[in-house]
C-alpha positions, 0 to 999 in steps of 0.5 A: 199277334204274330209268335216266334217259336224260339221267343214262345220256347223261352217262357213255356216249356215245348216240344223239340220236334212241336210244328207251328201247325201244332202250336196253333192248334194248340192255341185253338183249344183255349179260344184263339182263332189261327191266322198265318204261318210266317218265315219258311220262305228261306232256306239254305245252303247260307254260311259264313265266308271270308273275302280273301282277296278281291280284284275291283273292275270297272265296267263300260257302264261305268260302275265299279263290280268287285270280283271276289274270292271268298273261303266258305269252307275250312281248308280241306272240305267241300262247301256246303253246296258240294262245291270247292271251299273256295268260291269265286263271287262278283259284288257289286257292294264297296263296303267290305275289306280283306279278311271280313266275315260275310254271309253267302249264300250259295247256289241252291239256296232260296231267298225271300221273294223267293228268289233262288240262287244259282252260279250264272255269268256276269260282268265277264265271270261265272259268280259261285253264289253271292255275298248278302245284304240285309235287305236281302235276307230280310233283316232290315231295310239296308241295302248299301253293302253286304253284312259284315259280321264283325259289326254284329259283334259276331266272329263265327267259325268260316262255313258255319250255318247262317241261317241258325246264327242269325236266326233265319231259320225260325218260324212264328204262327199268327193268331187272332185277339179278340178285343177283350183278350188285350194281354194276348198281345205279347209274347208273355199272354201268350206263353200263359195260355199255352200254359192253360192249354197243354200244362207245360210249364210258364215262367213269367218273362217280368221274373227276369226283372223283379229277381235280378233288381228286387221288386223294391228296386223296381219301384223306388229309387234313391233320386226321383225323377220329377213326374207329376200327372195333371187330370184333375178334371177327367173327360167322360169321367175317367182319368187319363193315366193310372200309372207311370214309371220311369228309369234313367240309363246313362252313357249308351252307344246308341250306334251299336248294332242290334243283335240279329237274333234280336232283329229276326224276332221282331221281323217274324212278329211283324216289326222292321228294325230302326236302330238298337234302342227303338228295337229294344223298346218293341222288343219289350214291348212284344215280350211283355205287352206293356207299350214304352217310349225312350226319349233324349234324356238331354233334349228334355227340358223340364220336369215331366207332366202327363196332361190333357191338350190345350185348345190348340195346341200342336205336336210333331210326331215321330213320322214329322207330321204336325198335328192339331190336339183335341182338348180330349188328348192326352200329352206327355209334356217336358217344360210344358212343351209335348214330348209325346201323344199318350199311347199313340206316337212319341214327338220328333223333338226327344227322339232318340239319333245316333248321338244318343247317350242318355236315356230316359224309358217311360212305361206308363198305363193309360185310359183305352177310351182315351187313347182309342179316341185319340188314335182314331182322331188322328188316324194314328194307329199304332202298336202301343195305341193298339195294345192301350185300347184293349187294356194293358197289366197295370203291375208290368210298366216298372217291370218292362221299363227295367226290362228295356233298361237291363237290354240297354245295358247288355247291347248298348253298353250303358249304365242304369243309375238309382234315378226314375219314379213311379206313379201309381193310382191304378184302383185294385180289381175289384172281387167278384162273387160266383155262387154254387152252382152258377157255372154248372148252370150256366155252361149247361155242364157239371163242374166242380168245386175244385174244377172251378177252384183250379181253372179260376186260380191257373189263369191268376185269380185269387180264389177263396170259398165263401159260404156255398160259393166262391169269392174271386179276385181277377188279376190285374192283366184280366180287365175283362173278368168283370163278372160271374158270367165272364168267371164262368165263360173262363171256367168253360175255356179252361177245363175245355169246349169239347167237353161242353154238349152239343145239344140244339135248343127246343123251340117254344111252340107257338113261336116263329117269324114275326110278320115283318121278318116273314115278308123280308125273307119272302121278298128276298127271296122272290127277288133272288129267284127271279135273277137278282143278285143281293147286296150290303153296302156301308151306310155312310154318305156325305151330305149333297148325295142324301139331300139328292136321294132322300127326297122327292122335291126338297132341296135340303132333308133332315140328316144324322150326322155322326159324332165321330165319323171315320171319313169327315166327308161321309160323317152322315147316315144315308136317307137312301139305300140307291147311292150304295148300290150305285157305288156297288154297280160301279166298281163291278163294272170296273172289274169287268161285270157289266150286266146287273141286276142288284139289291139291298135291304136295309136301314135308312136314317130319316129324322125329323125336321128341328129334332136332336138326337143323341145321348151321352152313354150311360155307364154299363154294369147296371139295366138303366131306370126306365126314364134313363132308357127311354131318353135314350129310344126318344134320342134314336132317330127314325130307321125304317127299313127300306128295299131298292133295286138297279139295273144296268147294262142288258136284261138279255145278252145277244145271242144267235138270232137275239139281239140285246134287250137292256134293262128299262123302267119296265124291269124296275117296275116288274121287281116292284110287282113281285115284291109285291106278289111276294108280300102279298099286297097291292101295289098300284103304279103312277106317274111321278117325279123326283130330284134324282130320277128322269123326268117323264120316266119315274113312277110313284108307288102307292100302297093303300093311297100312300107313296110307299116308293118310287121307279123309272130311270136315274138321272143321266148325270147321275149316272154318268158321274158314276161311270155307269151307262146314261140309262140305269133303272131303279126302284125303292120302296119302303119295306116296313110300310108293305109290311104292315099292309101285309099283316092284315088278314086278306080274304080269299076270292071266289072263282069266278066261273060266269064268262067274261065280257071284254072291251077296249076304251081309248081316252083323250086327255091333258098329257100332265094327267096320271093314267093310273088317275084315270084308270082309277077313275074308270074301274070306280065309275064302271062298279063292280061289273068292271074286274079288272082294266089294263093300260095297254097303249099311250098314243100322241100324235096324229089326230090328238090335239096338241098337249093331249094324250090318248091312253087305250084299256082293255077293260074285262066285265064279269058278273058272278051270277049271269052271263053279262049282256054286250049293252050291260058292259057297255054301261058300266063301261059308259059310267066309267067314261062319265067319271073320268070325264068329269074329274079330267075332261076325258073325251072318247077318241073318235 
């Protein structure tokens, strides 16, 4: 939310000399967070001049300049800038006459951009400064011609400062809402909480209204408006509309400027200005927070009906884009024909032009669901839709409609007539009881009966002691003041953080990381130590990419598909985490990092086959029962945690004397046996295969005879769409199940101080055989003499037959009691061979 000073100044006492710095940290103090300081970025010397005279001239180019003499001075004083009161200007703009009052900026001035301002030679003289548009001094999007003041309705003193005439010179902070502080969206939320936080004084901007027309007046009118609200059947139980107000004003000059301190407002809070009536509208809106609407009172067709969507049915909107309606949206029709998308965007079809001159201004209070979803379906955001959202004061639709009305009157010259209506079936908060001591309690700090009274009333509830407590009533604006616990967090704010100790809590004893935490934070951080580089990506994809990583052979997995997704083709949950980091390693390497080693741990959605899951959302406010809850874990679908990792580019960079080493299988394949040292268990490696890795280059990963995980390279293709290098290495692993290996006690082992015997063996055999098969063969056929065999060379070629492989161990035999024999390692190496021979046929090499 972006805050004029001199708009703030209107409704809260401040400081002549206050800074936008002060403002903010003022601001802090009640719970907002600063963003930004805006305006500044123009300065001055800018005046009022008068074009005396001017000479056009034609150009070789053939564009006609005017070289200007201009007055910005009284007769008798030096300009602004030092120079004579007389300056001479070229402009190239042709909409200006003799005698017009023009704003100029003269040399040493700066412009936004910044663009400095100094006299130069062009077009054959030396121009004195320049004669300014819109555009160029930020107050519009007019760049045809140069301001002229008389159409402004302003007729100033020639030399006067621009800059507070048109209100250049002000400055607005920008601060952070929260979503459950919706009334901070406006100028008048945020006069209030200025209020709370230094005591200066608050006067209500919806006072202008209701004193000058009455609040009856406001409200009631001689001649209804015909306005009726059609949500008899309201969607997820909750109408659509609880309140709408309308008012009529007749006989308007649509084409009439608008005032430019009125422009430089809404340009500081973040608002471009179109034509008066749509600036009035924002303008109110901003000030009051309440979202309203001006339509072509004669464009309309028929009465007004605010209802749900047809199947069907479709809108042009005031950005000329047509759009298909859910029957979840709610309209604002005229003779059955949509004049508007509630609280999003009004229809082209009772836009307001130039030939305007009757107005009819709808102020209304909408359902935030409804309109949250609505404006998420179209990917429509807007100002009204943001501030609908977050919950808007249900009091201050008549108020702003009669704000916008008296601001027609005043700038456009129309008249308000006795016509409007005013629907309201907004319920009254509900009240809210706080017991004894419940703040005090809670906030870990001592408040008092009349702390707690004071604090509650200022932010504009209805305070009543009750018993050994207090019987609270939020007002309207607060939808968030829901319960005690909001109350007391009020309470908190209100008298002041500061004031709150800082005091860490005590931890129980006995208490600390459960086992699955332990090893997330182990495996991290082996991982982080060893050169990777941790990552988080977004856990969207679309449906080919989690059919292709999810898994090892199926063509086709079970999926999660969201219910709302934002982006229709990336609307289901990821079955891997490797498709992030593919995306992450690419845009990496499109900014010019090339050399990566990343990973990421994090949930992966994998449900089961035939299942549906989802369930509608349960009305908050009360701990569902437990068959409630456990209906709704039985609709979450299975999440288990996962860990992956990629490698691209070089392991080793080329150095002197070194040439590059670039990351291969081998390094995806070490990551996997320090996650695995770092866990403590076992991992054991054999040769796999799946959809989205190399043939011949993946391994499975297997904990306790289970496939926990696969590594080797990806598929070149895939990585070639992907714009990374044909090789890139990866590994994933499922996380939860090496964590519940790790949760089971491990026994430590003796050292071993008897001498070890070594011997190789080399084995032939059919090529589609896993070594790690064999190997394991091997280790249980030698018993417990064998400690330990390590594939050490893969040979085919030479004198091994065709479609064989031979696979080399060095094997290491110790006893734990003697020195072994050469012939005792030899027969247990021999047992070895006899197993593998009879589960594979492996033969010796000769």
């Amino acid at each position: 939310m972006r805050v004029p000073l001199s708009w703030l100044a209107e409704y809260v006492d401040l400081a002549s000399d206050i800074t936008p710095e002060q403002v903010q940290a003022d601001l802090v103090k009640v719970g907002f967070e600063e963003e930004d300081i805006h305006g500044g970025d123009i300065s001055g010397p800018i005046v009022v001049g008068e074009v005396l005279e001017f000479t056009p001239e034609e150009q070789n180019n053939g564009k006609t300049i005017r070289w200007c003499q201009v007055r910005v001075a009284p007769d008798g004083q030096l300009a602004a800038d030092g120079g004579d009161a007389i300056h001479g200007i070229v402009c190239g703009a042709s909409n200006f006459f003799v005698g017009d009052k023009v704003v100029v900026t003269l040399p040493g001035a700066v412009l936004p951009g910044p663009f400095p301002i100094a006299a130069r030679k062009t077009y054959g003289h030396v121009s004195d400064g320049m004669m300014a548009s819109a555009k160029e001094l930020g107050l519009g999007e007019g760049h045809d011609g140069i301001i002229r003041l008389s159409e402004m309705g302003l007729d100033p003193e020639v030399g006067t400062d621009a800059l507070e005439l048109l209100g250049l010179s002000e400055a607005a902070v920008e601060i952070n809402v929260t979503p459950d502080r919706g009334y901070a969206f406006s100028i008048r939320g945020v006069a209030r909480e200025y209020s709370h936080s230094t005591g200066a004084a608050f006067r209500d901007p919806a006072t202008a209204v209701i004193t000058s027309r009455g609040v009856t007046e406001v409200k009631k009118f001689g001649k209804e408006f015909p306005v009726s609200v059609d949500d008899t059947a309201p969607i997820r139980g909750r109408v659509g509309c609880n309140v709408f107000a309308t008012r009529i004003v007749r006989g308007i000059d649509a084409t009439a400027p608008t005032p430019s301190w009125m422009v430089s407002r809404l340009k500081l809070a973040g608002i471009r200005s179109i034509s008066l009536p749509v600036d009035i509208s924002n303008y109110v809106m901003i000030e009051t927070g309440q979202p309203n609407h001006a339509y072509d009172l004669d464009k309309l067709s028929g009465d007004i009906v605010v209802r749900r969507a047809a199947p069907g049915e479709k809108i042009i909107t005031l950005d000329e884009a047509e759009r298909t309606l859910d029957v979840e949206d709610l309209l604002i029709t005229s003779g059955g024909k949509p004049v508007g998308l509630a609280g999003v965007m009004g229809g082209a079809n009772t836009e307001i032009s130039d030939e305007t001159t009757n107005v009819l201004i709808e102020a209304a209070n909408f359902d935030p669901v409804s309109i949250a979803r609505s404006a998420r379906r179209h990917k429509l955001s807007s100002e009204a839709s943001k501030r609908f959202e977050r919950g808007v004061d249900p009091e201050i639709a008549a108020v702003a409609a009669g704000r916008v009305a008296q601001l027609l009157v005043e700038f456009a010259g129309g008249q308000i007539v006795d016509e409007g209506s005013y629907f309201n079936n907004f319920a009254a908060p509900v009240a809210i009881e706080l017991p004894a001591g419940f703040v005090s309690n809670l906030i870990g700090l001592e408040y008092t009966d009349a702390q707690i009274e004071s604090s509650l009333t200022e932010i504009g509830c209805e305070v009543v002691m009750a018993g050994s407590g207090f019987t609270v009533t939020p007002p309207t604006w607060r939808p968030d003041l829901t319960d005690k616990w909001t109350l007391a967090e009020e309470v908190a704010r209100i008298v002041g953080y500061h004031l709150i100790p800082a005091q860490l809590p005590v931890a129980p004893p006995g208490r600390g990381y459960t086992v699955a935490q332990e090893v997330r934070r182990r495996v991290s951080n082996t991982l982080a130590a060893t050169g990777h580089t941790e990552v988080l990506s977004y856990p969207f994809f679309d449906e080919e990419t989690n059919n292709l990583f999810g898994s090892a052979t199926q063509n086709s997995v079970p999926q999660v598909r969201l219910a709302n997704a934002l982006d229709a083709t990336q609307g289901w949950m990821r079955t891997s985490l490797l498709p992030g980091l593919i995306g992450t390693a690419a845009r990496n390497r499109s900014r010019g990092l090339t050399d990566l080693a990343l990973f990421e741990t994090g949930l992966v959605f994998l449900p089961e086959a035939g299942k549906i899951y989802g369930q509608d959302i349960v009305a908050g406010g009360v701990r569902p029962a437990p068959e409630v809850e456990a209906a709704l874990y039985a609709g979450i679908p299975p999440q288990p945690r996962y860990i992956s990792g990629l490698y691209v580019g070089d392991a080793l960079t080329k150095q002197v004397g070194q040439k590059a080493v670039s990351y291969s299988w081998q390094d995806a394949l070490t990551a996997v046996q320090q996650i695995a040292l770092g866990a403590g268990v076992q991992i054991t490696v054999r040769q796999g295969s799946h959809k989205a890795f190399h043939p011949g280059r993946t391994a499975e990963l297997l904990l306790d005879g289970k496939v926990v995980g696969y590594a080797g390279e990806l598929l070149p293709s895939i990585a070639e769409e992907a714009h990374l290098p044909r090789t890139v290495a990866a590994f994933e692993l499922n996380l939860d199940a090496v964590s519940a290996a790790a949760g089971v006690p491990h026994t430590a082992v003796d050292v071993k101080t008897m001498p070890a015997a070594t011997q190789d063996l080399s084995l032939v055999v059919d090529e589609s055989v896993p070594a790690a098969d064999v190997r394991a063969a091997v280790i249980e056929g030698a018993g417990e003499l064998l400690e330990s065999a390590t594939l050490v060379d893969v040979y085919q070629g030479t004198g091994i037959p065709e479609g064989q492989r031979s696979l080399t161990f060095a094997l290491r035999f110790r006893a734990v009691d003697r020195t072994l024999t050469a012939a005792e390692a030899t027969e247990s190496k021999e047992a070895g061979v006899a197993l593998a021979a009879s589960r594979f046929g492996a033969t010796l090499r000769e």
